[in-house]
C-alpha positions in Angstrom: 44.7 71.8 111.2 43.9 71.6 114.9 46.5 71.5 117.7 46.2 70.1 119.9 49.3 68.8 123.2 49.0 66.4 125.5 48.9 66.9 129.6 51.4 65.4 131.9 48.5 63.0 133.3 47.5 62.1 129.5 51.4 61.7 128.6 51.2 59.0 132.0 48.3 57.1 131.6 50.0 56.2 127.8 52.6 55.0 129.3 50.8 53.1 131.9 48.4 51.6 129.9 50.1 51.0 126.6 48.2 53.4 124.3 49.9 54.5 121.3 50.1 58.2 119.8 49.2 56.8 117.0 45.8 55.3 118.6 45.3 58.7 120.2 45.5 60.8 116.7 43.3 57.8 115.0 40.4 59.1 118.0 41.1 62.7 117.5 41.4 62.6 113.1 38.7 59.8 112.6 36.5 59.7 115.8 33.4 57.3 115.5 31.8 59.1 118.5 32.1 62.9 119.2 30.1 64.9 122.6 30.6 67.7 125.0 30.6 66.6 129.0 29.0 68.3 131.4 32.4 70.4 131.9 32.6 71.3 128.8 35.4 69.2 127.9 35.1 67.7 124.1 35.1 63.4 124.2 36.3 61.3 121.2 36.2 57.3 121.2 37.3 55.2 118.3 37.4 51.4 118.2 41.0 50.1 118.2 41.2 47.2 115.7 44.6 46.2 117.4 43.8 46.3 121.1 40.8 43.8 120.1 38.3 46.3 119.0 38.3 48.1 122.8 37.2 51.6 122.3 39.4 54.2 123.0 38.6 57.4 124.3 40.1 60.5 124.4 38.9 63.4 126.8 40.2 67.0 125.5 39.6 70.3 127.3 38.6 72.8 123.9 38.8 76.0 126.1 42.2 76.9 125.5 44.7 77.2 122.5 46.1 74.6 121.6 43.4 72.3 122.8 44.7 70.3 125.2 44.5 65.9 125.8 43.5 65.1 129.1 43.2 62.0 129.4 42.9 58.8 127.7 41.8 55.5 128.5 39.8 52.1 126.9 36.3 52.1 127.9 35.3 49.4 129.5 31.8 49.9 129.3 32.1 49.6 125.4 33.5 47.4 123.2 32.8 46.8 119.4 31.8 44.1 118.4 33.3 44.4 114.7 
């Protein structure tokens, strides 16, 4: 099993924009869309049935044990249309 913990910004922007753990782990477990940024950091989005099928995505630095969660934020620039 991976490990992964979350930053202090990651751990803000949750609070600030109402995204639950529970979406987070969804993005990380069952991720519709996986790819490595140009700084290496891995990025995970997964369409939130409950927030209106807004994509969430989930930025995650791989480089270091455990991985750690960025950040995290609904794309606007997506949107399912499920």
């Amino acid at each position: 099993m991976i490990k992964y913990i979350f930053s202090k910004h990651a751990t803000d922007m949750m609070k600030e924009r109402n995204i639950s753990e529970d979406w987070v782990w969804r993005a990380l477990n069952d991720s519709e869309n996986i790819f490595t940024g140009e700084d290496g950091n891995l990025h995970f989005s997964k369409v939130i049935a409950e927030k209106e099928n807004h994509v969430l995505h989930v930025v995650v630095n791989p480089a270091i044990s455990p991985k750690r969660i960025v950040t995290l934020f609904f794309d606007r620039r997506l949107r399912s249309k499920k």
